[in-house]
Residue frames relative to the residue before (quaternion, step in Angstrom):
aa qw qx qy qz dx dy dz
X 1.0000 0.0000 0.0000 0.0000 0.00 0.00 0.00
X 0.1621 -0.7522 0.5849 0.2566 3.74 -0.77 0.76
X 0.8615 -0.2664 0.2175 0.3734 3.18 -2.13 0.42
X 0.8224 0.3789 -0.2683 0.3288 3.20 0.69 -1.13
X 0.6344 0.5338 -0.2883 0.4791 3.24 1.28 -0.96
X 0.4604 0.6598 -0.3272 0.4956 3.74 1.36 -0.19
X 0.7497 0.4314 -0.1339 0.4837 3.37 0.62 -1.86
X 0.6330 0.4137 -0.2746 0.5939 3.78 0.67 -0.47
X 0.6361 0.2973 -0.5228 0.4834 4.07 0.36 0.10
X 0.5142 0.5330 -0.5029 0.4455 3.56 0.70 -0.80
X 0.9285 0.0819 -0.2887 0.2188 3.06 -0.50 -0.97
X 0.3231 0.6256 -0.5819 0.4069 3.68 1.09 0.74
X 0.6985 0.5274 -0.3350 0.3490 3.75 1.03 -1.01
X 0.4558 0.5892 -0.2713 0.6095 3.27 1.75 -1.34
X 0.8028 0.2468 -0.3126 0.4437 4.17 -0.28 -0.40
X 0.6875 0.3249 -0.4223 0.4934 3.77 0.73 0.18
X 0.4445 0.6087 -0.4469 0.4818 3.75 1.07 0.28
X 0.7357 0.4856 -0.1712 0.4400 3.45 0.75 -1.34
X 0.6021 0.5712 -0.2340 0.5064 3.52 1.38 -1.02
X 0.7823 0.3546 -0.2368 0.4541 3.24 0.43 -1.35
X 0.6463 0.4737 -0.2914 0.5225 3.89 0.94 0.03
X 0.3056 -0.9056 0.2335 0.1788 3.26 1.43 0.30
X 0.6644 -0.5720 0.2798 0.3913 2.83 1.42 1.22
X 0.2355 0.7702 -0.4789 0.3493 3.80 1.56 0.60
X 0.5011 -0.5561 0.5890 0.3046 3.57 -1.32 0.65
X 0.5911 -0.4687 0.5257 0.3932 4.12 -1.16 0.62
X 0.7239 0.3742 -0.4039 0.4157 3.81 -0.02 -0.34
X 0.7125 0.4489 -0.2350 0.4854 3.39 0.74 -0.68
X 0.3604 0.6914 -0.5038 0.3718 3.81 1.47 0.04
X 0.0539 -0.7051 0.7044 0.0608 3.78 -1.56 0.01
X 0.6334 -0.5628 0.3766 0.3746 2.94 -1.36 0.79
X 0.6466 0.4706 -0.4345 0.4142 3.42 1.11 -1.03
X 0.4445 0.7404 -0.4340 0.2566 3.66 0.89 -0.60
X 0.7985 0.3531 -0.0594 0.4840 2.83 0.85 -1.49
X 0.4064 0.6790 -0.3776 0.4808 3.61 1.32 -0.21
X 0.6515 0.3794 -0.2967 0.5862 3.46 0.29 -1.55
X 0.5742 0.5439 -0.5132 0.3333 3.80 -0.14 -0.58
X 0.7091 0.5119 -0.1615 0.4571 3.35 0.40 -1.76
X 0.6916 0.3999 -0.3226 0.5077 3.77 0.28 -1.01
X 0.7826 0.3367 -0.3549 0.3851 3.95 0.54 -0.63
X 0.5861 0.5099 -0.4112 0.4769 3.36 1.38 -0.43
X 0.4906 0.7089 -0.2662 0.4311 3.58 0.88 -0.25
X 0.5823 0.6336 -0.1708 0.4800 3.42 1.37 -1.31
X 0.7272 0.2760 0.0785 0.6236 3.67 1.05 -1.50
X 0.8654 0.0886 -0.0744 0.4875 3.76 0.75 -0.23
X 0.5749 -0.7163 0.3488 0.1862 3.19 -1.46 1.56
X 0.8305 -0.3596 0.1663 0.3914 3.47 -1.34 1.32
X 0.6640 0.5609 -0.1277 0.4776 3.43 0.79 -1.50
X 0.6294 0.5134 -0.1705 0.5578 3.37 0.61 -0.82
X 0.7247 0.3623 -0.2683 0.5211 3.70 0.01 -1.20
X 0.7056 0.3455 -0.3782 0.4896 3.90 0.66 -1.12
X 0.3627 0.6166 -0.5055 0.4824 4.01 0.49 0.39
X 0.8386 0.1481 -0.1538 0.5011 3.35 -0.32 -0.97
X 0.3933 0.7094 -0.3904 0.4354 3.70 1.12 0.39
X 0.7387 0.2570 -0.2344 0.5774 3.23 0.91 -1.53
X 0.4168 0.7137 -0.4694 0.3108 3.78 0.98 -0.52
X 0.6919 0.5979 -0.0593 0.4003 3.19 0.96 -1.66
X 0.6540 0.5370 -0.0758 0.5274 3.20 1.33 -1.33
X 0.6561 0.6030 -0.1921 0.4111 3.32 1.35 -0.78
X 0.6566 0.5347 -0.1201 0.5182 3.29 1.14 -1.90
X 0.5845 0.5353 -0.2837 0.5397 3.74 1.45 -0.94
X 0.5999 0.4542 -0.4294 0.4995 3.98 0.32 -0.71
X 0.8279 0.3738 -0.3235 0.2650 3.36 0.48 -1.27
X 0.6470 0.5098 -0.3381 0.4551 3.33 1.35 -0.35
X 0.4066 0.6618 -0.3309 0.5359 3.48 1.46 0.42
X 0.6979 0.2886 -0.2876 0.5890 3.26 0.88 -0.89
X 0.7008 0.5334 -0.3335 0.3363 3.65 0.42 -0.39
X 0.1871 -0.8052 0.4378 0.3535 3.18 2.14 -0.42
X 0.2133 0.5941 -0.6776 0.3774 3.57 0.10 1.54
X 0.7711 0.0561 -0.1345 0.6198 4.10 0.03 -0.59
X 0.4686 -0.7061 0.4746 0.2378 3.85 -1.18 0.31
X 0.5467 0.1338 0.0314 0.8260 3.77 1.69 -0.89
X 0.5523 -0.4841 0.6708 0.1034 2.59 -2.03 1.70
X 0.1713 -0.7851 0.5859 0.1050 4.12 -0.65 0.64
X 0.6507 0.5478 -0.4127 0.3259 3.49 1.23 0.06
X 0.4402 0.7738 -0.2086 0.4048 3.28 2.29 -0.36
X 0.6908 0.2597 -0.2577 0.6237 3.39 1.50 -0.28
X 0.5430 0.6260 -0.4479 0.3357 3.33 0.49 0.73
X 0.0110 0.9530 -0.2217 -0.2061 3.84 -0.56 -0.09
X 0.6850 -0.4377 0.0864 0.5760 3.44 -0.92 1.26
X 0.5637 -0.5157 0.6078 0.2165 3.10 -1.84 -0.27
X 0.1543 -0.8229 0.5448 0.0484 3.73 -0.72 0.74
X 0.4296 -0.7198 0.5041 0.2077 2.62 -0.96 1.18
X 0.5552 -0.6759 0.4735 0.1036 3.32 -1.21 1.68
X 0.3005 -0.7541 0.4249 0.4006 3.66 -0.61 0.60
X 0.3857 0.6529 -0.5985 0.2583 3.55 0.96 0.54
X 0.6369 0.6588 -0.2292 0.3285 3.17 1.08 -1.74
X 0.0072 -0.7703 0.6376 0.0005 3.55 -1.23 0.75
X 0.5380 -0.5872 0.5570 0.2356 3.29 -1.69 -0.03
X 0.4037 -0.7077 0.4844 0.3185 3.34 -1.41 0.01
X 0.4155 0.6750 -0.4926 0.3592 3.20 1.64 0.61
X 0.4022 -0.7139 0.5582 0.1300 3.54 -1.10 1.74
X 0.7119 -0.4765 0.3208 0.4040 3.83 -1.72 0.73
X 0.5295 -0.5120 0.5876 0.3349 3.24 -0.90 1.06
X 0.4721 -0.5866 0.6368 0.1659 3.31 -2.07 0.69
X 0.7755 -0.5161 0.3479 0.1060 2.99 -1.38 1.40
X 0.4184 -0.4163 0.5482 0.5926 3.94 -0.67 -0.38
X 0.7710 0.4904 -0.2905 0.2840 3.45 0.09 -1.68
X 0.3675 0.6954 -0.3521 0.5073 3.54 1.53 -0.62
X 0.8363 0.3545 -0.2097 0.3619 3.21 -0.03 -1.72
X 0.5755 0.6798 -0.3235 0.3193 3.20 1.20 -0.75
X 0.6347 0.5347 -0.1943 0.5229 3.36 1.55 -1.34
X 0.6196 0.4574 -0.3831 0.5101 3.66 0.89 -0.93
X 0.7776 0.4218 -0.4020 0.2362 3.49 -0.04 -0.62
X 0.4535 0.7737 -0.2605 0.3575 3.01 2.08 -0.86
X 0.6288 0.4906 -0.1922 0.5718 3.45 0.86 -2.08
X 0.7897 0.4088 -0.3148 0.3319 3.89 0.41 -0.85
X 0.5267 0.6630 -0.4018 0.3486 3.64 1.22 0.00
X 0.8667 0.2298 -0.1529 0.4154 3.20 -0.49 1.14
X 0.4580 0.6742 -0.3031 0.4938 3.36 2.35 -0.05
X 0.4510 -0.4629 0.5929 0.4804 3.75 -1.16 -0.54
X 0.4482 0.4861 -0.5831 0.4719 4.03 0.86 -0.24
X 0.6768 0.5241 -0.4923 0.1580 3.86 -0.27 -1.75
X 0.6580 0.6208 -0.2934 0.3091 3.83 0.38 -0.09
X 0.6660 0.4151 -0.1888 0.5903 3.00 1.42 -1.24
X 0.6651 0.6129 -0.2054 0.3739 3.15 0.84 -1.01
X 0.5826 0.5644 -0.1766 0.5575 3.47 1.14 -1.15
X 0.7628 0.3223 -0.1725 0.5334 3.74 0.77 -1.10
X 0.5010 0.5610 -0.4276 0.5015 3.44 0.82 -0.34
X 0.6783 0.4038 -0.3365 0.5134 3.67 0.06 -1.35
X 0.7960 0.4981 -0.3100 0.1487 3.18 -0.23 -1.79
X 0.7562 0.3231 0.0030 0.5690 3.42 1.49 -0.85
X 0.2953 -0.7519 0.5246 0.2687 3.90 1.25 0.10
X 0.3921 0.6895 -0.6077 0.0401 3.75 0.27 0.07
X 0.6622 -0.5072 0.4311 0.3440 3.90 -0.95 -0.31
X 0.3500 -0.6898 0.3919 0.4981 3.36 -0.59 1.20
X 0.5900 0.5167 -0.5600 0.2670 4.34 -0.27 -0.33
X 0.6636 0.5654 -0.2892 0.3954 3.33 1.31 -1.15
X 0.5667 0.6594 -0.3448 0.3539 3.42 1.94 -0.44
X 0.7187 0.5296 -0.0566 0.4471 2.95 0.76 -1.66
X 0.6054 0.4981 -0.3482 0.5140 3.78 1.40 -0.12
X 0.4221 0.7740 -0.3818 0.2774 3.04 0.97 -0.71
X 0.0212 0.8227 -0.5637 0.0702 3.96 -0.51 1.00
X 0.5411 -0.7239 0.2771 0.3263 3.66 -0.39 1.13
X 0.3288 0.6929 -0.4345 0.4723 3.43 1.80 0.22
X 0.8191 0.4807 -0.1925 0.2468 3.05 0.53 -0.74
X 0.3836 0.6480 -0.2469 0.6099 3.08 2.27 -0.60
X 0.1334 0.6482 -0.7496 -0.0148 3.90 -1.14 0.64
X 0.5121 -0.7552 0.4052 0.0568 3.08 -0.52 1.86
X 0.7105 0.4528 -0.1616 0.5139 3.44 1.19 -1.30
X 0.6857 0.3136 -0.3223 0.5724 3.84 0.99 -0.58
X 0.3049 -0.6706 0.6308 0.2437 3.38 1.09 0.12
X 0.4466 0.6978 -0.4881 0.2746 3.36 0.09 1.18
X 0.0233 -0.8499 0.4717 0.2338 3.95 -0.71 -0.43
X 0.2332 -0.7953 0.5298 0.1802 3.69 -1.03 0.47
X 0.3247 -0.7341 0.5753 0.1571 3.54 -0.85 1.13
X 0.0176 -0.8861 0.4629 -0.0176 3.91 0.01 1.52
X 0.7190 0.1511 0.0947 0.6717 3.42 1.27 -0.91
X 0.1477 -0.6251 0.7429 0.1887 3.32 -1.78 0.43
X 0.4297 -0.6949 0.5641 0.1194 3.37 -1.63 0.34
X 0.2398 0.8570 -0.4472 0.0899 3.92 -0.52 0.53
X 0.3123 -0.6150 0.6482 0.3227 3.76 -0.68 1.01
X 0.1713 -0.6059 0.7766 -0.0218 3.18 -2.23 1.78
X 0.2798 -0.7316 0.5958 0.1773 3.22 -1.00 0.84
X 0.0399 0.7571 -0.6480 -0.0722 4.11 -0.30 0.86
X 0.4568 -0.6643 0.5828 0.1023 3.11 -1.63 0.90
X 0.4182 -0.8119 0.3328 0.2351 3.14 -0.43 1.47
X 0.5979 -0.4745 0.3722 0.5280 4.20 -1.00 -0.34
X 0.6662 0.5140 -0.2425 0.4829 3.77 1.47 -0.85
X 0.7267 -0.3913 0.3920 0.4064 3.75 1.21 0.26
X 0.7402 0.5682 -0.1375 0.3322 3.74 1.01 -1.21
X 0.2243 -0.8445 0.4857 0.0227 3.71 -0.16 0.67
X 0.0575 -0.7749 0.6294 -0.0142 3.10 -0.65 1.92
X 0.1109 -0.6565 0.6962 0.2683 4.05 -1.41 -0.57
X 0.4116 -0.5998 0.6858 -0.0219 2.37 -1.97 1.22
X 0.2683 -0.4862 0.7292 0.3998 4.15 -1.19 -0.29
X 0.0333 -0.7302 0.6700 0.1298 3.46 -1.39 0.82
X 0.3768 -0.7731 0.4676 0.2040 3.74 -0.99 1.06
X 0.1250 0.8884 -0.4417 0.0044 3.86 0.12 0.71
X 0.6500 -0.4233 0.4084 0.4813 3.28 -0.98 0.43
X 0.6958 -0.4525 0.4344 0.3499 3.42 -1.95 0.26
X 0.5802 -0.4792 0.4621 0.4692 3.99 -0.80 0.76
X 0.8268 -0.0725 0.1047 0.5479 3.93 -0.28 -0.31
X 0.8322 -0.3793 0.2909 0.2810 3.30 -1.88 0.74
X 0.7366 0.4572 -0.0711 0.4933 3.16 1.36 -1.48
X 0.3464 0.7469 -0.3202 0.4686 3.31 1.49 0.20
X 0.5905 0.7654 0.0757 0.2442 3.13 1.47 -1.45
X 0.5065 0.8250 -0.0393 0.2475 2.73 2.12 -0.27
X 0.4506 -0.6815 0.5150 0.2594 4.07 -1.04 0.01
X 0.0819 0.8042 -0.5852 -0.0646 3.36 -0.01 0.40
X 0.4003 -0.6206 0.5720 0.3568 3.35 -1.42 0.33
X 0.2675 -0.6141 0.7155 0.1986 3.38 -1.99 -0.30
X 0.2857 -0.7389 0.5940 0.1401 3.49 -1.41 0.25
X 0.7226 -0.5556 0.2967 0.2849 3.47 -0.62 0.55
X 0.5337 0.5246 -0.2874 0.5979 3.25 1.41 -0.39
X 0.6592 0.5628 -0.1422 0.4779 3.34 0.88 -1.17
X 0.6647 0.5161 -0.2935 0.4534 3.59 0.29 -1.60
X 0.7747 0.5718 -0.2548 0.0893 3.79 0.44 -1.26
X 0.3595 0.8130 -0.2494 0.3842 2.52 2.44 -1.19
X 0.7442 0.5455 -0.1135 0.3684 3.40 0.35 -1.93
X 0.6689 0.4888 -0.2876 0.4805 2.95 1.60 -1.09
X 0.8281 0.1251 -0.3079 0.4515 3.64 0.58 -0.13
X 0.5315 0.4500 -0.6094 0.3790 3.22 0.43 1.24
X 0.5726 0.4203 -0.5293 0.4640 3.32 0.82 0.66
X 0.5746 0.5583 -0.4490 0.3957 3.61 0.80 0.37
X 0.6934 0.4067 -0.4185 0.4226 3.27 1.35 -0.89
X 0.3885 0.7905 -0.3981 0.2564 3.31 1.48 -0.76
X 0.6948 0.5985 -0.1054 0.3845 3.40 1.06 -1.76
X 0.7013 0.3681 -0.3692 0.4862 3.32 1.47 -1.26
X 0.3172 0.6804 -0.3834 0.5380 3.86 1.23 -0.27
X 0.8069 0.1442 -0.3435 0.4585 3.75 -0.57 -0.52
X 0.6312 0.5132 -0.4605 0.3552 3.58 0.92 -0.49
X 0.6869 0.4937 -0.3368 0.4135 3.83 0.87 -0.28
X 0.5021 0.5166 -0.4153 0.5555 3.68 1.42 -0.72
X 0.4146 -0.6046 0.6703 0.1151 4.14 0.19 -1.00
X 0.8220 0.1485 0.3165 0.4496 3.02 -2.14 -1.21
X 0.8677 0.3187 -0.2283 0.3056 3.50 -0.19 -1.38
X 0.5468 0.6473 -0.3785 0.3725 3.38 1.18 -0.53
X 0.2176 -0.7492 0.5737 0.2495 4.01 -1.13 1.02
X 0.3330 -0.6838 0.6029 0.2410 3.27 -1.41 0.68
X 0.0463 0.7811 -0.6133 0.1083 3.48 -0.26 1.87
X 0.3297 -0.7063 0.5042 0.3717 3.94 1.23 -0.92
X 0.4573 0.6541 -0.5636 0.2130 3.22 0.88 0.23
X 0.7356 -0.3099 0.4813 0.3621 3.47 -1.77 0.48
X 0.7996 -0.1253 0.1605 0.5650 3.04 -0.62 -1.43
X 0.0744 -0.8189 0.5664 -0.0555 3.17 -1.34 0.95
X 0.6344 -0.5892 0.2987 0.4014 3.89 -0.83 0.04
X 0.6408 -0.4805 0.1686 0.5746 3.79 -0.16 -0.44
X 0.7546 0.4574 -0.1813 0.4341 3.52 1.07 0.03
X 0.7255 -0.4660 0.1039 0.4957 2.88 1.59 0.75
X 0.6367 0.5944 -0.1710 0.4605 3.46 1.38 -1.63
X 0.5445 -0.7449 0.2598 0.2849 3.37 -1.49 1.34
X 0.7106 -0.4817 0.4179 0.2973 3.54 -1.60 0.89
X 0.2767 -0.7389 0.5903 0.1704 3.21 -0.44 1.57
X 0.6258 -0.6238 0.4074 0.2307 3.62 -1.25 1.05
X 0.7652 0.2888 -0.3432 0.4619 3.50 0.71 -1.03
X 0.4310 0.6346 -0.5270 0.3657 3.62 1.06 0.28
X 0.6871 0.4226 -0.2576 0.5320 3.41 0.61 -1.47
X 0.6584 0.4699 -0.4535 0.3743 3.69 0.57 -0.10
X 0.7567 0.3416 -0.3317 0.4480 3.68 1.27 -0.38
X 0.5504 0.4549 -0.5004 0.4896 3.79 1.34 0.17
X 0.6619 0.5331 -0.3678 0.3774 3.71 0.61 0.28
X 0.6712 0.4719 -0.1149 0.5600 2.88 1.99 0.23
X 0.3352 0.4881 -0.3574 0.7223 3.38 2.00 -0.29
X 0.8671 0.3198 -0.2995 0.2371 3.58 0.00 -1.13
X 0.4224 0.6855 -0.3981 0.4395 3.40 1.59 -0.38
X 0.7117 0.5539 -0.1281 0.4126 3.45 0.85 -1.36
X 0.4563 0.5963 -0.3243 0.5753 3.88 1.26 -0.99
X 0.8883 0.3354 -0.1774 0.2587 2.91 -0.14 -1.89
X 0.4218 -0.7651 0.3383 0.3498 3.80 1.76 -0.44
X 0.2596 0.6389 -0.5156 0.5085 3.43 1.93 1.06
X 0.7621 -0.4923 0.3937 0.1480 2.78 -2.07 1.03
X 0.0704 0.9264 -0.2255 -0.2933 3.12 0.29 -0.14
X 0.2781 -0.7795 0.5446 0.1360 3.55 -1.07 0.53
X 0.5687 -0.3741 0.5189 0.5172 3.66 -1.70 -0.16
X 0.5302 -0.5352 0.5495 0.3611 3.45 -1.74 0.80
X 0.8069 0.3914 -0.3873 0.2140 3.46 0.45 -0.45
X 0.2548 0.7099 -0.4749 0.4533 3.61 2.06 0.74
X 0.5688 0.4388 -0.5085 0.4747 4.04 0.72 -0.23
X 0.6602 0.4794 -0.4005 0.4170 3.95 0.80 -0.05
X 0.4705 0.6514 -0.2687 0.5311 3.38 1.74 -0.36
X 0.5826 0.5588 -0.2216 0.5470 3.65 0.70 -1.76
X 0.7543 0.5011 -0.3349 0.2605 3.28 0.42 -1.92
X 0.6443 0.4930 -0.2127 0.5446 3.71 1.56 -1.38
X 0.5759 0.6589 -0.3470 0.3373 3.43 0.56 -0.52
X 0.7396 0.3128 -0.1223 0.5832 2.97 0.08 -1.90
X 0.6419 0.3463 -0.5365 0.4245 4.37 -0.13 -0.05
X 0.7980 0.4431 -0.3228 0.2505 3.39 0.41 -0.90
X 0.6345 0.5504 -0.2273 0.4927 3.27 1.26 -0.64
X 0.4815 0.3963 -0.3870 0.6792 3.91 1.75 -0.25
X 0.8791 -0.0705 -0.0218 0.4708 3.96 -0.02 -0.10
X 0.1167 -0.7572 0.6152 0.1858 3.75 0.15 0.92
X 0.3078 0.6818 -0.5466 0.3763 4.35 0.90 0.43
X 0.6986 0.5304 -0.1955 0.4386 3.25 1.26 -1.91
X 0.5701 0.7300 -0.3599 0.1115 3.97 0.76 0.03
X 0.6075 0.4904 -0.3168 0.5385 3.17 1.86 0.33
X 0.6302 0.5394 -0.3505 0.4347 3.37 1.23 0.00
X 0.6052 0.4565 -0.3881 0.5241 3.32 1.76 -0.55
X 0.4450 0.7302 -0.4389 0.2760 3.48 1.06 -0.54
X 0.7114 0.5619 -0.0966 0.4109 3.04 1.01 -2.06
X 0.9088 0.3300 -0.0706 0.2456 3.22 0.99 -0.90
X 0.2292 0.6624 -0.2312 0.6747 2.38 2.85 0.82
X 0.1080 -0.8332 0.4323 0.3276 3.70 1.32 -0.97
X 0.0346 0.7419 -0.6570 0.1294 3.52 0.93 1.28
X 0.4963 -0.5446 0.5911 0.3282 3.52 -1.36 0.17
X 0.8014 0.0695 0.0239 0.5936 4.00 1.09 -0.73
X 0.6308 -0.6306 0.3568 0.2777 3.17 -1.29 0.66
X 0.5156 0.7392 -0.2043 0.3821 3.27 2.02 -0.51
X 0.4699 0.6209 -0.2536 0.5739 3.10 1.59 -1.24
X 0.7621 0.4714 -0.1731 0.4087 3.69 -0.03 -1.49
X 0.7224 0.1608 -0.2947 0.6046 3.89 0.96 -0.64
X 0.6740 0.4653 -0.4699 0.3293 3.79 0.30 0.62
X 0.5143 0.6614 -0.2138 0.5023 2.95 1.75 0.25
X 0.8128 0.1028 0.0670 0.5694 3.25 0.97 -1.39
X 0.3607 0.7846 -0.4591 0.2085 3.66 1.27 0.04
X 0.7141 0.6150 -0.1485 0.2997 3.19 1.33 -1.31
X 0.6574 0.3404 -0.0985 0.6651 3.31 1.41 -1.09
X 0.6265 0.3683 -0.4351 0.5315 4.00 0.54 -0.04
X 0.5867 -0.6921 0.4074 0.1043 3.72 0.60 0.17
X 0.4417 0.8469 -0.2953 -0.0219 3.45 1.24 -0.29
X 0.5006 0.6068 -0.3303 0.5216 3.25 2.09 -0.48
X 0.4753 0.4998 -0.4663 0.5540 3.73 1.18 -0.26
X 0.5369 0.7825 -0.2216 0.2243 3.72 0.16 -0.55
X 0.6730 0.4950 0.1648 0.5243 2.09 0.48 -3.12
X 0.7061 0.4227 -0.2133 0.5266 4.34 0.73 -0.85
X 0.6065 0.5173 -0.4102 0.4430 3.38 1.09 -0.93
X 0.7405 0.4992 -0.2202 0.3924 3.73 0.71 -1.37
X 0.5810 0.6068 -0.3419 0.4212 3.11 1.34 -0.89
X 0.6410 0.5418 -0.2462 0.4848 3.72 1.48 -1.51
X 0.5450 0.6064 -0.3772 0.4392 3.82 1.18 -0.92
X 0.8019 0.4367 -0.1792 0.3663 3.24 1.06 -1.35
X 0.6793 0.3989 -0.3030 0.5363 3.57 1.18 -0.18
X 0.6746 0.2243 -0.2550 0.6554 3.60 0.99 -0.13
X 0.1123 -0.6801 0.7146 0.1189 3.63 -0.46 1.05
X 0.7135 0.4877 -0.3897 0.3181 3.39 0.22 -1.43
X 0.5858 0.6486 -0.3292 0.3574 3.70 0.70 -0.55
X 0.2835 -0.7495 0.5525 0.2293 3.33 1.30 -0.41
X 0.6681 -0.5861 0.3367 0.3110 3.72 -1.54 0.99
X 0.3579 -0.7725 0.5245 -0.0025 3.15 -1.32 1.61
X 0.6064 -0.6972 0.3801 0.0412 2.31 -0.59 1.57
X 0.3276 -0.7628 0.5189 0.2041 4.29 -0.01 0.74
X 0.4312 -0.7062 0.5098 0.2355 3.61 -0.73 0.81
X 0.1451 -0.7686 0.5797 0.2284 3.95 -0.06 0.67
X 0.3213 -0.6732 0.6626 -0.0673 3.21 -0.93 1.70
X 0.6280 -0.5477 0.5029 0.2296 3.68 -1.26 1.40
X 0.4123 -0.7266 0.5478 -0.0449 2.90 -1.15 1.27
X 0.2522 -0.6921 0.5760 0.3545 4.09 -0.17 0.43
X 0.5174 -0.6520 0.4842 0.2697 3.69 -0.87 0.78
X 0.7797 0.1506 0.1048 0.5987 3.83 1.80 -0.18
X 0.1399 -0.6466 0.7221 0.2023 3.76 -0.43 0.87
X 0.4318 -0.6857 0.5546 0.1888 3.24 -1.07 1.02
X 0.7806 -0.4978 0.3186 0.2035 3.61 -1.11 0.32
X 0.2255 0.8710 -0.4356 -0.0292 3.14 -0.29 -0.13
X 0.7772 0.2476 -0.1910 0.5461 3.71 0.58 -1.23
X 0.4944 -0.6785 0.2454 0.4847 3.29 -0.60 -0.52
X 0.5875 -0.6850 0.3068 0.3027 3.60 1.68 0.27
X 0.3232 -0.7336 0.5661 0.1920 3.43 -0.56 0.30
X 0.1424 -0.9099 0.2748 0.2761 3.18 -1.53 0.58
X 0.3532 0.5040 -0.6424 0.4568 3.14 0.53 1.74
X 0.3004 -0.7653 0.5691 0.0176 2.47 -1.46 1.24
X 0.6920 -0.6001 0.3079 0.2575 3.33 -1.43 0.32
């Protein structure tokens, strides 16, 4: 979605909020007030979306709480929206082992093989990608620290005119916050792309910015996202891979552990930085397969002699088709 086409749903969403609350002073809000909001906005917009302008709502209330303008937050007895099992995403079938096997292949030796390599290896988010700063890398614990995400804001100028900026923000939620390990396979990658990195700043000079970021643009300065979202897509295409959204290798990343060991679903949780393990199996339960699992073990367990059964691999759609319009933070 571009800036504009972004900026013009907002504020269609931002003028049926205001409408459907009839334009009532905060003291005079109710919960039903806000209830009816949620249930019609719900009608025309996806789960994700409706709980957005929920917490929005929820927000503007605390503060008028502290400010003692309203006495009780009314959006606090309301509840979230659920996502309907009609409703889908535009997130496409995770990739395969054998997939991965090919992606990493095509990426060996590319300017992709870095991002790509860390992306998979560690599911992080693509803001959480691009923030990344080599501070954050501890080479010897072979370790990493999620400190910041990264994100182009589009601000509307006093004359009408619309510039962007990269904005540096904290991690999406407390649990965002996180250490991850690396493996040795893994750890080296980083290690020589910070060498080519180096031979880079020596050719830029003068012009190069000292920012420390990981990956960065030719002049040092950080890697605008929707760029890396279309060279990951030029390259998908070169190489003659299926393609997906770069941030499906964080999909793949939950997928393919949980569905090899569904034991392993609180450690991917953790290392996704969901806030709850709930988040993480309502997210990926469906495509990691775990009731396929859960029967297999169950069948291991009533037929020992039978030895381990094998799960029937059932076709895959090549795409959950669209539907709402999604939100854009992702999980």
């Amino acid at each position: 979605m571009s800036d504009r086409t972004r900026d013009g749903y907002f504020r269609s969403l931002q003028s049926h909020v205001f409408s459907t609350l009839g334009g009532k002073p905060l003291l005079e809000i109710k919960p039903q007030d806000v209830e009816r909001l949620l249930v019609d906005l719900r009608k025309r917009r996806s789960a994700s979306t409706v709980n957005q302008v929920r917490t929005a709502l929820s927000k503007v209330f605390s503060i008028a709480m502290r400010l003692d303008l309203v006495i009780l937050n009314p959006v606090a007895r309301t509840q979230k929206a659920r996502r309907s099992e009609f409703d889908s995403t535009p997130v496409c079938l995770p990739l395969s082992k054998e997939e991965i096997r090919l992606l990493l292949a095509a990426a060996n030796g590319t300017p992709m093989e870095a991002i790509i390599n860390l992306f998979q290896a560690t599911g992080m988010r693509r803001g959480e990608l691009v923030g990344l700063r080599w501070g954050d890398i501890d080479f010897e614990q072979q370790t990493f620290s999620i400190e910041r995400t990264l994100h182009r804001e589009a601000i509307t100028q006093p004359d009408g005119s619309r510039v962007s900026k990269v904005v540096v923000a904290p991690p999406k939620t407390a649990s965002s916050r996180r250490v991850n390990q690396l493996t040795e396979p893994v750890v080296d990658i980083p290690r020589r792309h910070q060498m080519e990195q180096e031979i880079a700043r020596q050719a830029a000079g003068g012009a190069w910015r000292e920012e420390d970021y990981v990956f960065t643009n030719h002049l040092g300065g950080p890697l605008d996202e929707s760029k890396l979202t279309k060279s990951f897509s030029r390259f998908l295409k070169r190489s003659g891979l299926r393609h997906i959204r770069i941030h499906d290798l964080r999909h793949t990343f939950a997928t393919v552990l949980i569905e090899e060991d569904g034991r392993q679903l609180a450690s991917v949780s953790q290392a996704l930085g969901h806030s709850s393990i709930a988040i993480t199996m309502d997210t990926y339960a469906r495509t990691a397969r775990i009731e396929t699992q859960a029967t297999s073990r169950m069948t291991e367990i009533m037929y020992p002699d039978r030895g381990k059964q094998t799960p029937i691999e059932v076709p895959a759609p090549r795409k959950v088709a669209s539907i709402g319009r999604g939100s854009r933070r992702a999980n």
